[in-house]
N, C-alpha and C positions, 0 to 999 in steps of 0.2 A: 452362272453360278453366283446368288446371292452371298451364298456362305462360303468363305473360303476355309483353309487349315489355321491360316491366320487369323483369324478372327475366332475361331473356337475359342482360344485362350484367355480373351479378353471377355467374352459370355461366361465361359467357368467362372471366373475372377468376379462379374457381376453377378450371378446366381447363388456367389458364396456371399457374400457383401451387399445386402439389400441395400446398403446408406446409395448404391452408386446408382443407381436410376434418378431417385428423386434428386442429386447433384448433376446427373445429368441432364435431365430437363431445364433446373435453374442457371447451368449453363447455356444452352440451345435457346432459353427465352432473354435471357441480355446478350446473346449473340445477334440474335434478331432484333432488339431494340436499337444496339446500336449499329447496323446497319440501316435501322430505319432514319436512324438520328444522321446519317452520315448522309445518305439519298434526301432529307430533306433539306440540308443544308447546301446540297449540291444542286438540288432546285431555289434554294433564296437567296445564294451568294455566289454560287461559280464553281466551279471545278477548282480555281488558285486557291481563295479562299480557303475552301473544304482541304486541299492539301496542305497549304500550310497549320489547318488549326492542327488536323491528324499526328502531322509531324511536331509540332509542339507538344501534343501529347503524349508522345513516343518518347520525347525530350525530359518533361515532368517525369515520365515514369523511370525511365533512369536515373533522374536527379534525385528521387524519392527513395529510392533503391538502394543509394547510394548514404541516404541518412537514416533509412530503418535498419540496413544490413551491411555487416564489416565485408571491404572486400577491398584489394590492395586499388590504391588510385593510380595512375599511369600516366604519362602524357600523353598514349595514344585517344584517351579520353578526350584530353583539351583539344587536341588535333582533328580528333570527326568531330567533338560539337563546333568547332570554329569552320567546317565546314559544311555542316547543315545552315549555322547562321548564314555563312556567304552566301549557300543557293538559296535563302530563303529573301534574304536583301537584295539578290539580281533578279527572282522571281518581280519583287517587288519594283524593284526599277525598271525593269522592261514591261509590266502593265501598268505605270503612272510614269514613263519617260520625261514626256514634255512638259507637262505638273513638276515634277523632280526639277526638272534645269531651268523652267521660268524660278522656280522659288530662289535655286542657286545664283542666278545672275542676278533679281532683282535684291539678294542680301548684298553681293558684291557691290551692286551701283548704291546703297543704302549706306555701305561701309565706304564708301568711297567720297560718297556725298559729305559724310558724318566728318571725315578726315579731312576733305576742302573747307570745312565749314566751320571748323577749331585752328583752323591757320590764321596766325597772328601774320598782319603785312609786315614787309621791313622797310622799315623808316630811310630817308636818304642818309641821314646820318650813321645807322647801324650799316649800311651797304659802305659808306669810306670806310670804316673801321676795320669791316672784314677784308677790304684792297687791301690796307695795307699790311 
């Protein structure tokens, strides 16, 4: 059965209202674009990629939300976006790991070096002073 009971309703409703076919179409054609947009980004960049851009947009559009339309703020807000960031930053350090922790050791030996390197000797004379 094509047509259900449910769905009558929604035909009434568009047969009264000629504006809803033509908005419906123009939704059904940027549905499709951006699924097109999303398959091809999943072909030039990755799956990670593709999810993280998705979920930054999802991010945008609440933060947007948030400045065209009053609605009370919460801190359960701060709370999941501080948790999307997380899984978005472990996303990222589990596919660049070893890139990630050579960059980190090599600042450490760089700050370490930096610190050896600004060290004033102590004189023999500064060394009795501090004996006594």
């Amino acid at each position: 059965a094509v047509v259900s009971t449910q769905s009558t309703g929604s035909m009434q409703f568009a047969s009264q209202h000629s504006d809803v076919y033509p908005l419906a179409m123009v939704y059904a054609t940027f549905g499709y674009l951006g699924v097109q947009c999303v398959l091809a980004l999943i072909k030039s960049s990755g799956v990670l990629i593709t999810t993280i851009v998705t979920t930054m947009r999802k991010v945008l559009t609440v933060v947007l939300s948030f400045l065209f339309f009053t609605k009370p703020f919460t801190f359960q807000y701060v709370w999941s976006g501080s948790l999307v960031f997380l899984g978005i930053c472990i996303s990222i350090y589990k596919r660049n790991r070893i890139p990630i922790l050579n960059a980190i050791s090599s600042t450490i030996i760089a700050i370490q070096s930096f610190k050896n390197s600004h060290r004033t000797p102590i004189s023999m004379a500064d060394r009795t002073i501090q004996q006594v």
